[in-house]
C-alpha positions as CSV (number, residue, x, y, z in Angstrom):
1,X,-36.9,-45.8,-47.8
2,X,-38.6,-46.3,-44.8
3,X,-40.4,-43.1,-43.3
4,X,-39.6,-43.9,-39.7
5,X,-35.9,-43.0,-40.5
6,X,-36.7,-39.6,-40.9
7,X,-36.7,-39.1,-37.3
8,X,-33.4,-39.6,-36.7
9,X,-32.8,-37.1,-39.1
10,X,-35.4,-34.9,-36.7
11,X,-33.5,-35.8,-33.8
12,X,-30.6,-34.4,-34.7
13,X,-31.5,-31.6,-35.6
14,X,-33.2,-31.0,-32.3
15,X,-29.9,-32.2,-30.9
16,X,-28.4,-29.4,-32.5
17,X,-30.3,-26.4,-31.9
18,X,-30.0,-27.6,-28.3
19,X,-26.5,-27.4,-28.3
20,X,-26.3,-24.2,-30.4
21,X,-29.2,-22.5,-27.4
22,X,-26.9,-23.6,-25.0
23,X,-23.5,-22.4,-26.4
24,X,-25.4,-19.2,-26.9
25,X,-26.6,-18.7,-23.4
26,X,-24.0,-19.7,-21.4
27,X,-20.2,-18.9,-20.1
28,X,-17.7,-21.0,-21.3
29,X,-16.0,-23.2,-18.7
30,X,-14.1,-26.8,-18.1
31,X,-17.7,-28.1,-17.2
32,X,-18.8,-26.6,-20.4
33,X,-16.1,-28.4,-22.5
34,X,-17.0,-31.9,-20.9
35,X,-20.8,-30.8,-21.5
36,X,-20.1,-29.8,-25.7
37,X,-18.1,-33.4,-25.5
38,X,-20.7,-35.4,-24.3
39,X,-23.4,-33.4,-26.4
40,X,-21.7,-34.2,-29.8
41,X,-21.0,-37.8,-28.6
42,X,-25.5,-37.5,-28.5
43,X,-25.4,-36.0,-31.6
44,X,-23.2,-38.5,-33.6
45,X,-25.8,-41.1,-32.8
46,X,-29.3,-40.1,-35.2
47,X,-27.0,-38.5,-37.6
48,X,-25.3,-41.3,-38.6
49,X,-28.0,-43.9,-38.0
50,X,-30.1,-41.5,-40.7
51,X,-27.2,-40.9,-42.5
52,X,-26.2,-44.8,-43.6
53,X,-30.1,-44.8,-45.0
54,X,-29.2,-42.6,-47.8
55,X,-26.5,-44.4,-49.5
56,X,-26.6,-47.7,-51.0
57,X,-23.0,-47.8,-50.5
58,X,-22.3,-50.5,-47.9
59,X,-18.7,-49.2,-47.1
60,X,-20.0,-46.1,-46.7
61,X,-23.1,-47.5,-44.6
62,X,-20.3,-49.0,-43.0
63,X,-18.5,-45.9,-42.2
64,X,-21.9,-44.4,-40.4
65,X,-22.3,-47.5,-38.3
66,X,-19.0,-47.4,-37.0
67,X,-19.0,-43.8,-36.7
68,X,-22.2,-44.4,-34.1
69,X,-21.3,-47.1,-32.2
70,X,-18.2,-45.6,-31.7
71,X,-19.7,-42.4,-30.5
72,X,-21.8,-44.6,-27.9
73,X,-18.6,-46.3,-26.7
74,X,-17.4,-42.8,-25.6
75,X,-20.8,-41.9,-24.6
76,X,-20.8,-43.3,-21.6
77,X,-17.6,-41.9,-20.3
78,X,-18.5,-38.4,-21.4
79,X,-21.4,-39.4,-19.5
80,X,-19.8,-40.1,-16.4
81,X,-17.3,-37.7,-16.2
82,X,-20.1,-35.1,-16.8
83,X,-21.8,-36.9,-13.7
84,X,-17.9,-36.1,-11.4
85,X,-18.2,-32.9,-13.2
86,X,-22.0,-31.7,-11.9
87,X,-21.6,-33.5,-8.3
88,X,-18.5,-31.4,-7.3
89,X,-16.3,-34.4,-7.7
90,X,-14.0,-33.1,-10.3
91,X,-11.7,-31.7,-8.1
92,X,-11.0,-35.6,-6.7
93,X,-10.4,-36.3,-10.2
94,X,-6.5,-36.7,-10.8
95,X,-4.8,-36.7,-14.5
96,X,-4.0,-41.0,-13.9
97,X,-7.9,-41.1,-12.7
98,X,-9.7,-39.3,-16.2
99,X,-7.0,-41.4,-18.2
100,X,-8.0,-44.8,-16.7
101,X,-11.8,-43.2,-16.8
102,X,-11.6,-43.4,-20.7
103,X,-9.7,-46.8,-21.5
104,X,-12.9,-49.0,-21.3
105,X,-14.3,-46.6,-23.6
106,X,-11.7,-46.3,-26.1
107,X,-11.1,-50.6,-26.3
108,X,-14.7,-50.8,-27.2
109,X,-14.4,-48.0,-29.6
110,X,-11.5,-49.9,-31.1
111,X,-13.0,-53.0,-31.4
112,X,-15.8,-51.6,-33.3
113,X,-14.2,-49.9,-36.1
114,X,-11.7,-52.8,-36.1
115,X,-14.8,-55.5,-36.7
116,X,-12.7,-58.5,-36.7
117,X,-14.1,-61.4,-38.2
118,X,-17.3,-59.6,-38.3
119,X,-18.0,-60.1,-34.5
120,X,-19.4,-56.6,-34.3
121,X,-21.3,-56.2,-37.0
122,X,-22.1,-58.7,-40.0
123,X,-24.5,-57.1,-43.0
124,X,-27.6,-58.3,-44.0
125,X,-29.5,-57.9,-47.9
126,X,-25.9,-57.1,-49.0
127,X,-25.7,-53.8,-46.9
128,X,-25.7,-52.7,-43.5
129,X,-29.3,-50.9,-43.0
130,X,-30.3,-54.5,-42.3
131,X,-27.4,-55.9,-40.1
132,X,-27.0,-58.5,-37.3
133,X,-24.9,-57.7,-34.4
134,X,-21.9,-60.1,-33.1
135,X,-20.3,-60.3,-29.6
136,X,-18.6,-57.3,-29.8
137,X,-21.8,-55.6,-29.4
138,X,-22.4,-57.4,-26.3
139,X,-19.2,-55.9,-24.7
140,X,-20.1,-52.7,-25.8
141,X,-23.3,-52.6,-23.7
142,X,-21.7,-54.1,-21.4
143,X,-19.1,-51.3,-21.4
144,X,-22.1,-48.7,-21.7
145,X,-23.8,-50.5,-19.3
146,X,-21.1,-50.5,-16.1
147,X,-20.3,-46.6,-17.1
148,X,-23.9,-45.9,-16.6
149,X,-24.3,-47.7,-13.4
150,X,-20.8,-46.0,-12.4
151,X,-22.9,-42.9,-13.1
152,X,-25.7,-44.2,-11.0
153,X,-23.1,-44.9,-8.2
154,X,-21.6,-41.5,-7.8
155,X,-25.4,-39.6,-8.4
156,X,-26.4,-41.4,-5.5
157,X,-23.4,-40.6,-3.4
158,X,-23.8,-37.6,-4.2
159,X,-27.6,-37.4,-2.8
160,X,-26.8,-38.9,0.1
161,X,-24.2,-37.3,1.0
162,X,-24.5,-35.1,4.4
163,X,-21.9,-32.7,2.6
164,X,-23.5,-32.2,-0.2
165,X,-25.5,-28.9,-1.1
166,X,-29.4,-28.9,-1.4
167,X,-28.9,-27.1,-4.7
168,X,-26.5,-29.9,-6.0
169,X,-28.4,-32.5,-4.7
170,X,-32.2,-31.0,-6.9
171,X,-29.8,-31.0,-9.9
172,X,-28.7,-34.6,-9.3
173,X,-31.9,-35.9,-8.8
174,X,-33.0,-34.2,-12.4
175,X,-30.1,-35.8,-13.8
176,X,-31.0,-39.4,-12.9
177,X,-34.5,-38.8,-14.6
178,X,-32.1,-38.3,-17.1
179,X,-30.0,-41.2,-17.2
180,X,-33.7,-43.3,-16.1
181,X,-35.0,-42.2,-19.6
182,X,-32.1,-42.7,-21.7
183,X,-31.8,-46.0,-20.3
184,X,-35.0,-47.2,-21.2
185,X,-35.1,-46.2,-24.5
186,X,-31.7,-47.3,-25.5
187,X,-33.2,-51.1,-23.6
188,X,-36.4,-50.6,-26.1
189,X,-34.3,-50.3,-28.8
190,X,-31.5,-53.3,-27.6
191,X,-34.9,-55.6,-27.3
192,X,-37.0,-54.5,-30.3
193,X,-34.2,-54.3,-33.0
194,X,-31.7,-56.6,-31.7
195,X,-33.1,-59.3,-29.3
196,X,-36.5,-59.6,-31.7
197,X,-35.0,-58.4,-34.7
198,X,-36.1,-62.3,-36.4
199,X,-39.1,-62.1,-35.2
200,X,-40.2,-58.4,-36.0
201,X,-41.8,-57.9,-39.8
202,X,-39.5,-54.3,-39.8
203,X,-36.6,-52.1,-37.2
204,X,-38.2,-49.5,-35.7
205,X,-35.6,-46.7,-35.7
206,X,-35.1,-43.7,-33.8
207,X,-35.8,-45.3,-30.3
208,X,-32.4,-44.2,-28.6
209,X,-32.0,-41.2,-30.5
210,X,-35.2,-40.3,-28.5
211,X,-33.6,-41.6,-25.2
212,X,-30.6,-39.1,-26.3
213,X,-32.8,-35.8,-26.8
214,X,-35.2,-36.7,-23.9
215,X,-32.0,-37.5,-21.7
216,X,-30.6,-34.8,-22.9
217,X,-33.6,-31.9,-22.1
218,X,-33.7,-33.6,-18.5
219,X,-29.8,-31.9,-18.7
220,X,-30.5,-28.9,-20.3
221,X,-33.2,-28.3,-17.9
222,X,-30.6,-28.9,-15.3
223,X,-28.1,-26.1,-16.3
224,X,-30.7,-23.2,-17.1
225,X,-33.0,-24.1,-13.6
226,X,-29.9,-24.1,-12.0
227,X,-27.4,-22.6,-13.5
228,X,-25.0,-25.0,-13.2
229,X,-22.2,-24.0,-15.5
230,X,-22.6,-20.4,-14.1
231,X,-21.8,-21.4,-10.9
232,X,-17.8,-21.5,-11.8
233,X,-18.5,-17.8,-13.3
234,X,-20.1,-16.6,-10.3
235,X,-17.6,-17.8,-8.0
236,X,-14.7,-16.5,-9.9
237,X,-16.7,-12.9,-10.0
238,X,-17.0,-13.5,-6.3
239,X,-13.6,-13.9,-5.6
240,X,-12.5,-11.1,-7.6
241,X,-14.6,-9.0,-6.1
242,X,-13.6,-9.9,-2.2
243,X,-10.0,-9.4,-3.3
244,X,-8.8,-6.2,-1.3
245,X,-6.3,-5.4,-4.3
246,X,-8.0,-3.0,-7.3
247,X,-7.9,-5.5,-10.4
248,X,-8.1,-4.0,-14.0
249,X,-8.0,-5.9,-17.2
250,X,-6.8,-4.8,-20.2
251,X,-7.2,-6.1,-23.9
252,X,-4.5,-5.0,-26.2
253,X,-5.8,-1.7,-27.0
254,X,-6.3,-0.6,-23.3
255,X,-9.5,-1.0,-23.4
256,X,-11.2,-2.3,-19.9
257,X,-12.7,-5.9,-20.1
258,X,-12.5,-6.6,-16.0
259,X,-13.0,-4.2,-13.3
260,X,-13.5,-5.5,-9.7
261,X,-15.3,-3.4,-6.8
262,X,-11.8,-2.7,-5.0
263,X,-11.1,-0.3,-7.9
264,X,-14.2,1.3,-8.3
265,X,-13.8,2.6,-4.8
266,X,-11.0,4.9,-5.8
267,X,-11.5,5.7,-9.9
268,X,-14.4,6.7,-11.7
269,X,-13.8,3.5,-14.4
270,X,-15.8,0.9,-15.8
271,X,-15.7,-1.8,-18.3
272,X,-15.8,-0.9,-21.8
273,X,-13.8,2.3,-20.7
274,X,-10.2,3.7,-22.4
275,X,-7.0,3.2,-19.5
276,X,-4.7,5.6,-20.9
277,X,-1.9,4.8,-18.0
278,X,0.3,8.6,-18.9
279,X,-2.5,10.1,-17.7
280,X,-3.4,8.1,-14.6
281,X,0.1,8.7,-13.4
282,X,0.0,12.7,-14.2
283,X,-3.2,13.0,-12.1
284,X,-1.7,11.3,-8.9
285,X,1.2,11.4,-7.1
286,X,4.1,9.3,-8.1
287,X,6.6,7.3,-5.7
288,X,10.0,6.1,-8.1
289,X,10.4,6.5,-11.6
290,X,7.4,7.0,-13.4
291,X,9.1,7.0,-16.8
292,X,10.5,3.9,-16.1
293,X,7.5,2.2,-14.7
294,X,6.2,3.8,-18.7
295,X,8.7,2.2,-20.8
296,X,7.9,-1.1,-19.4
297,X,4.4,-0.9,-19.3
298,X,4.3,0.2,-23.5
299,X,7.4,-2.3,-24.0
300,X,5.0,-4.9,-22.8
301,X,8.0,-7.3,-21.6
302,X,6.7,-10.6,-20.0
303,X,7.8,-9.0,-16.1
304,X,6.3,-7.9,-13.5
305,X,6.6,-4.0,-12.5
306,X,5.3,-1.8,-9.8
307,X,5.2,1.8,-8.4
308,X,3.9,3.1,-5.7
309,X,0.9,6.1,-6.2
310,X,-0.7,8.3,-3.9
311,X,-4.5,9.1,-4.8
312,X,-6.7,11.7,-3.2
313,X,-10.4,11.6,-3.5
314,X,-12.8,13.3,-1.2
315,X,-9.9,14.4,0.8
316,X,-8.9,11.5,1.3
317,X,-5.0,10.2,0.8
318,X,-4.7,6.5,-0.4
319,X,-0.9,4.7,-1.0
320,X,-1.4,2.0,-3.4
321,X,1.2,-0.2,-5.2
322,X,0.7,-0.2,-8.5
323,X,1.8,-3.1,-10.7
324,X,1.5,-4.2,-14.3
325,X,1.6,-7.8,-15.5
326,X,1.4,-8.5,-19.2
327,X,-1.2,-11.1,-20.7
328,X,0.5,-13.4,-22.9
329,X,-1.1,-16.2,-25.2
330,X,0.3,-19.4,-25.6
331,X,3.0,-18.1,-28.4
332,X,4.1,-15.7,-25.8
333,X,2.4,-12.5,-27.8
334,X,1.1,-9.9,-25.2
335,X,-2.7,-9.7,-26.0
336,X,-3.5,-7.4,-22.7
337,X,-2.3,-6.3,-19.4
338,X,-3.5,-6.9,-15.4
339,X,-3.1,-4.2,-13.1
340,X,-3.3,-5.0,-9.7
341,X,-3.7,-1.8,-7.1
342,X,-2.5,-2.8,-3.5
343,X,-4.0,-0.4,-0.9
344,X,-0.7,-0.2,1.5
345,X,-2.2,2.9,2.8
346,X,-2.1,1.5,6.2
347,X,1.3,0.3,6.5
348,X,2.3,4.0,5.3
349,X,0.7,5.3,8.1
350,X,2.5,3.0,10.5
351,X,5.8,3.8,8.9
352,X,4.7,7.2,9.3
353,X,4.1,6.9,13.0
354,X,7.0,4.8,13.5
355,X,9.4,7.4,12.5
356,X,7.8,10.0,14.2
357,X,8.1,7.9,17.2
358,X,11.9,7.2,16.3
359,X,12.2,11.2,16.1
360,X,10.7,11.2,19.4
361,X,12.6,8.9,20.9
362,X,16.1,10.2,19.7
363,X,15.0,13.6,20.9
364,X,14.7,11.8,24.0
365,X,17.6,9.6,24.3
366,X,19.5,13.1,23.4
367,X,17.9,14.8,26.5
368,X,19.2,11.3,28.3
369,X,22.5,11.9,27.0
370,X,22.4,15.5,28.1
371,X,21.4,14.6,31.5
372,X,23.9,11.9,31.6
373,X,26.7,14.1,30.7
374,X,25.4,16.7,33.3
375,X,25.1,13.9,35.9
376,X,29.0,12.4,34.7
377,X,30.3,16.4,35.6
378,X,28.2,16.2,38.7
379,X,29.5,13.1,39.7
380,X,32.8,14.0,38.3
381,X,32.6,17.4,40.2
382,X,31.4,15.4,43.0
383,X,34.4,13.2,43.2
384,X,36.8,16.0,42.9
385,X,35.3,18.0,45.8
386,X,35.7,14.5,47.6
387,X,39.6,14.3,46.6
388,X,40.4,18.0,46.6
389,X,40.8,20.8,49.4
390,X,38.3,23.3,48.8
391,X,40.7,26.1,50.4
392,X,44.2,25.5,48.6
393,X,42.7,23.4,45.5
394,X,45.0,20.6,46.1
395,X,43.9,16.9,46.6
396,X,43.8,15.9,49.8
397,X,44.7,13.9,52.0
398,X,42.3,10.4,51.0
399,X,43.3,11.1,48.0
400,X,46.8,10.9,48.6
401,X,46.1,7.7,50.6
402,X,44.0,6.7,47.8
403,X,46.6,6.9,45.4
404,X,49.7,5.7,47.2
405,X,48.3,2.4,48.0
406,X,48.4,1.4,44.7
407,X,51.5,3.8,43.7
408,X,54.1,2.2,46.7
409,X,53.3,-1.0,46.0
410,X,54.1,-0.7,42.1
411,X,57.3,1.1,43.2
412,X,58.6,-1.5,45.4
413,X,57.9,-4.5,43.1
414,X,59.3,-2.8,40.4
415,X,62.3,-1.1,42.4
416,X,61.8,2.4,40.7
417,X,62.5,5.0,43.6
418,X,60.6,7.8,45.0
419,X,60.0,10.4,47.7
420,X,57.6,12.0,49.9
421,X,58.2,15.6,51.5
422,X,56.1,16.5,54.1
423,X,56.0,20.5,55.0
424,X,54.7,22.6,57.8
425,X,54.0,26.4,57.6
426,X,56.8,27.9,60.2
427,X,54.7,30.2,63.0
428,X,51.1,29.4,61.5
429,X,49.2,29.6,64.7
430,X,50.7,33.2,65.6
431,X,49.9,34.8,62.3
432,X,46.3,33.5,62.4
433,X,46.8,35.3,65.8
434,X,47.3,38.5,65.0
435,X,46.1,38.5,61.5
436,X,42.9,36.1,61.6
437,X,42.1,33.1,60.2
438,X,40.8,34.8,56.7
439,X,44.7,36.1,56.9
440,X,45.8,32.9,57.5
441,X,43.4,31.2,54.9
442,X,45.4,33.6,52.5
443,X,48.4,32.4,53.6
444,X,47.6,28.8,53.1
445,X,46.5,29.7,49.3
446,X,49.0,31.7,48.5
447,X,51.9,29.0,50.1
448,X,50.2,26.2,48.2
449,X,50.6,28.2,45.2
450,X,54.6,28.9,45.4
451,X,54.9,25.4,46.1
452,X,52.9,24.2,43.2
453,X,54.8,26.6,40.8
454,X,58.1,24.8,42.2
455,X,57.5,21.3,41.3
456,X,57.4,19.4,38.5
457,X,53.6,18.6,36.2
458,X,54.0,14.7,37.6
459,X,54.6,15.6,41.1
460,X,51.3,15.2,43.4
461,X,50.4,18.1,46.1
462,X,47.9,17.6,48.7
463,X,46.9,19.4,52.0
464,X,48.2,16.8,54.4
465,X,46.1,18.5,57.1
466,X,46.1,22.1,58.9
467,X,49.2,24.2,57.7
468,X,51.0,20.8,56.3
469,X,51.2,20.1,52.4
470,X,52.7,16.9,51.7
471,X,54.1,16.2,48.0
472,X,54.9,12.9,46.5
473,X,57.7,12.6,43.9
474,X,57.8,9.7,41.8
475,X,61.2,8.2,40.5
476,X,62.9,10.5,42.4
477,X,66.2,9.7,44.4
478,X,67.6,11.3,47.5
479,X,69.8,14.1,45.7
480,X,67.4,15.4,43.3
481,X,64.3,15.5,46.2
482,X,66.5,17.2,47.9
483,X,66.9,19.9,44.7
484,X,62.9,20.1,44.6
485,X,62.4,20.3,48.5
486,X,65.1,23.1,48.7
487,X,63.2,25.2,45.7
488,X,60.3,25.0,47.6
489,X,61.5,26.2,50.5
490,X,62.9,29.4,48.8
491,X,60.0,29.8,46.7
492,X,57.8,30.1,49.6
493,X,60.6,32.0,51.7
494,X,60.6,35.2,49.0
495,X,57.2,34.9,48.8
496,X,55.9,37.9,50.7
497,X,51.7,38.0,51.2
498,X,50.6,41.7,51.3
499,X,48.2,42.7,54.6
500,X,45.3,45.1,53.7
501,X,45.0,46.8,57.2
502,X,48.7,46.8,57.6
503,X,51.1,48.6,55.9
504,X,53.3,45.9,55.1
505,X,54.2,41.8,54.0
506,X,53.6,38.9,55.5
507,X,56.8,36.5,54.8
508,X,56.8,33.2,55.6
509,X,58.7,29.9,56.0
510,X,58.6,26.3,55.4
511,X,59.9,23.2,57.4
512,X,60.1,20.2,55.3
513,X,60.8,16.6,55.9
514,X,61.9,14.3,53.3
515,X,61.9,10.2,52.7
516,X,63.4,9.0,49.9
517,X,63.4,5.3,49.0
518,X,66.0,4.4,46.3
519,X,67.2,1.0,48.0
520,X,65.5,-1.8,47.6
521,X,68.0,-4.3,48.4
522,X,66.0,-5.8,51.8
523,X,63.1,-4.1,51.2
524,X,59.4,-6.6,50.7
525,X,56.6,-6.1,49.3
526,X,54.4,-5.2,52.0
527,X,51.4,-7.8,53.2
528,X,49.2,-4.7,54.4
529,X,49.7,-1.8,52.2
530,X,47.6,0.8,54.5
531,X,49.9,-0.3,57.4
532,X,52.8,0.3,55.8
533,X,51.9,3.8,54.2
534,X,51.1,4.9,58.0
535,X,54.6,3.8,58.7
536,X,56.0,5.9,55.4
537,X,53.8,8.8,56.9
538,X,55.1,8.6,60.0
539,X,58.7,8.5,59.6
540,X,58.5,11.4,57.0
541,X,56.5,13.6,60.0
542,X,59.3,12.5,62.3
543,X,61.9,14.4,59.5
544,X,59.7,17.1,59.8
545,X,59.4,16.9,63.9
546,X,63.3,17.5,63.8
547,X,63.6,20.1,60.8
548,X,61.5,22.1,63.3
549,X,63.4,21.4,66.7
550,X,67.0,22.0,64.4
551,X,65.8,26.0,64.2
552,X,62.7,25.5,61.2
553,X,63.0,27.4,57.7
554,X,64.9,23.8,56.8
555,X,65.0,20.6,55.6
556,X,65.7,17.2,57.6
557,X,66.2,14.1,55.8
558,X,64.2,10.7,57.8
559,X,66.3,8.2,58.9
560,X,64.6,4.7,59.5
561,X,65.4,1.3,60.6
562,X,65.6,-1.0,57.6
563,X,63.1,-3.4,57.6
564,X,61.1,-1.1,59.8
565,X,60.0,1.1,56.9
């Protein structure tokens, strides 16, 4: 056996301390996956190229050939999507794009385990440690060869690239010494033991498994100067820890494997520490059902659950939402839970303040209300003293006008008859005379209460003006206003009005005028309704007029031209 085989044996095994150094020393991540792939890809190389000098087996010498070549087939694709990988390009990368990355790789692979017709690899001495290499090897540099220069392409896009980082672009620049060195020892070997292989007394092994481990330090170098596969690490640590929300990790015995700096700021806990979740809820205050927030929690269902908890720590009163997620594994067994504490402190306070507000506000809009309902009696008062005599109580005259204009129309359209009596205090001016006005003030009250005792709830009374009440009475026909005016007039009549300073009764009487309409026959409605009240008015004051000049204390019917009134 020739010695110089031995150091692919050495290579190797430098390959794999290398590998287990860096599993040891660094975070798993997607980078690191691609990085193990391409590394054992480096590996298969001197092992089997050692390996098919042991055997005198040529199917097995074969087998370790095969086994080589086809790890350098995928080599070079491990080698450029390690390259995407360490550039930052990865995230470009789509599922179609790493699928289509490979298929170069895998037809050469294929073709060199399938070896038709011996185009790979034809065997030499009646085994394979002396061989000759057909066209198939060609294409498989050739393969190697444009994955490599593909490599080349996006390192050097990478460098001079104005948007990418100085950091990125040191490691890059590492890396092509890399690639630089591997490539030259992998051409030293294509030239000595292939290209001069007739002309050379012996094959010099071992000259691209030295390209691999030298290549290979040049990456090593890379990730521990660097820390290139750390970088993911750090930047999920980073983003956990700028995350408002407390975050807690749980492995399936509550034990505490991720704490971020959000919750450190309200609980004493760290990693490595016991969350017993009973006793975090008995030492705050709780907002819902605690016990059911428990029983899901320790049922460890794949939902989500919250509650909201009010902590105090150096008097100081935090809201937070509290919510449990489970952590499943890919057979759906709950391994762990993640907490998640939202500080909603803030929008407690503003709910807070908007209710007081709202307090504040209905206390005001009931003091509005208040004021409105005093201002409504006001205004209500307000309109009454307008419509209303302040001696007598009775409306008064606008009102009466007010009213009718509206109220003789209606009657007239409709044909439903009514009456007006007008009536005058009989003598007024002579007791007012000898009595006094605040005697004859009484008189007026007292009168306007005998007549309001004599007519009916629906009937209207108003001070017409001076001593003269006028009533209206709706459907009411001649005969029965006559009824009504005739019980006023007695009910004022033997109503006697007692004199302080005088040692007796005042007794009065009424003169009353009456107009009844009850035919309607050539009666219009009116095209001026104020005109024709006047004219109503006036013909029931002419009734009156002659009640007075027939002897007073009586009761005159009006008689009016037709058409007239």
């Amino acid at each position: 056996m020739n010695p110089l085989v031995w150091y692919d044996l050495f290579l190797f095994v430098l390959l794999f301390g290398v590998g287990v150094y860096v599993f040891a020393t660094v975070r798993i991540t997607n980078l690191h996956k691609v990085y193990f792939l391409f590394h054992g890809l480096m590996m298969l190389w001197p092992f089997c190229q050692f390996a098919s000098t042991l055997t005198d087996d040529s199917g097995l010498q074969l087998f370790y050939v095969t086994l080589s070549f086809v790890a350098v087939s995928l080599l070079g694709s491990g080698w450029l999507l390690l390259t995407i990988f360490i550039t930052g390009y990865s995230e470009r990368l789509s599922a179609k794009g790493t699928f289509l990355l490979f298929v170069p790789a895998v037809i050469g692979a294929i073709g060199v385990v399938a070896n038709p017709w011996n185009e790979f690899v034809i065997p030499l001495e009646g085994g394979y440690i002396e061989r000759a290499y057909g066209p198939w090897f060609w294409v498989v540099m050739v393969i190697l060869v444009s994955y490599f220069l593909m490599s080349l392409v996006v390192l050097f896009r990478a460098v001079y690239s104005s948007q990418t980082s100085a950091m990125i672009k040191k490691q890059v620049r590492i890396t092509l010494w890399g690639i630089l060195v591997l490539a030259v020892f992998a051409t030293i070997d294509a030239i000595l033991n292939v290209v001069l292989r007739a002309y050379l007394p012996f094959i010099i092994p071992g000259m691209t498994s030295l390209g691999i481990f030298l290549s290979d330090l040049f990456f090593v170098y890379v990730i521990k100067r660097y820390n290139v596969f750390d970088l993911v690490s750090i930047a999920h640590e980073d983003v956990i820890n700028t995350i408002p929300y407390g975050i807690l990790v749980l492995d399936e015995n509550e034990v505490i494997v991720e704490a971020n700096k959000a919750s450190r700021s309200f609980m004493d806990l760290h990693v490595g520490d016991s969350f017993d979740m009973e006793a975090f809820l008995e030492s705050v205050h709780v907002v819902g059902s605690c016990r059911e927030f428990v029983n899901h929690y320790k049922k460890k269902e794949n939902t989500l659950s919250h509650i909201e908890v009010i902590v105090e720590r150096d008097n100081n009163i935090r809201h937070f939402i509290l919510q449990s997620s489970p952590i499943v594994d890919s057979a759906l067994v709950p391994i762990g839970h993640i907490l998640t504490f939202q500080d909603v402190s803030q929008e407690r306070f503003y709910v807070k303040e908007m209710n007081r507000q709202n307090v504040t506000l209905q206390e005001r809009n009931q003091a509005l209300d208040l004021i409105r309902q005093e201002l409504s009696e006001a205004n209500r008062k307000l309109e009454e003293l307008a419509l209303t005599d302040s001696l007598t109580n009775c409306y008064n005259r606008r009102y009466l006008t007010q009213h009718l204009n509206h109220e003789v129309i209606t009657n007239i359209q409709y044909k439903t008859p009514f009456s007006l009596l007008l009536l005058d205090i009989d003598y007024f001016k002579a007791i007012n005379d000898r009595y006094g006005h605040v005697i004859g003030d009484e008189v007026l009250v007292r009168t306007a209460e005998a007549v309001k005792q004599s007519i009916r709830s629906t009937d209207i009374l108003t001070r017409y003006g001076g001593e003269e009440f006028m009533i209206y009475l709706p459907h009411t026909e001649h005969d029965l206003a006559n009824q009504i005016a005739e019980r006023v007039r007695t009910a004022v009549e033997s109503n006697h009005i007692m004199v302080d300073h005088e040692i007796m009764q005042v007794s009065i009487t009424i003169s009353i005028g009456i107009l009844s309409f009850e035919d309607f026959e050539v009666v219009h409605v009116p095209d001026n309704p104020e005109g024709y009240l006047t004219q109503l008015f006036a013909a029931v004051d002419k009734a009156l007029y002659q009640a007075k000049q027939n002897g007073r204390n009586r009761i005159e019917f009006a008689a009016f031209e037709r058409g007239v009134v």
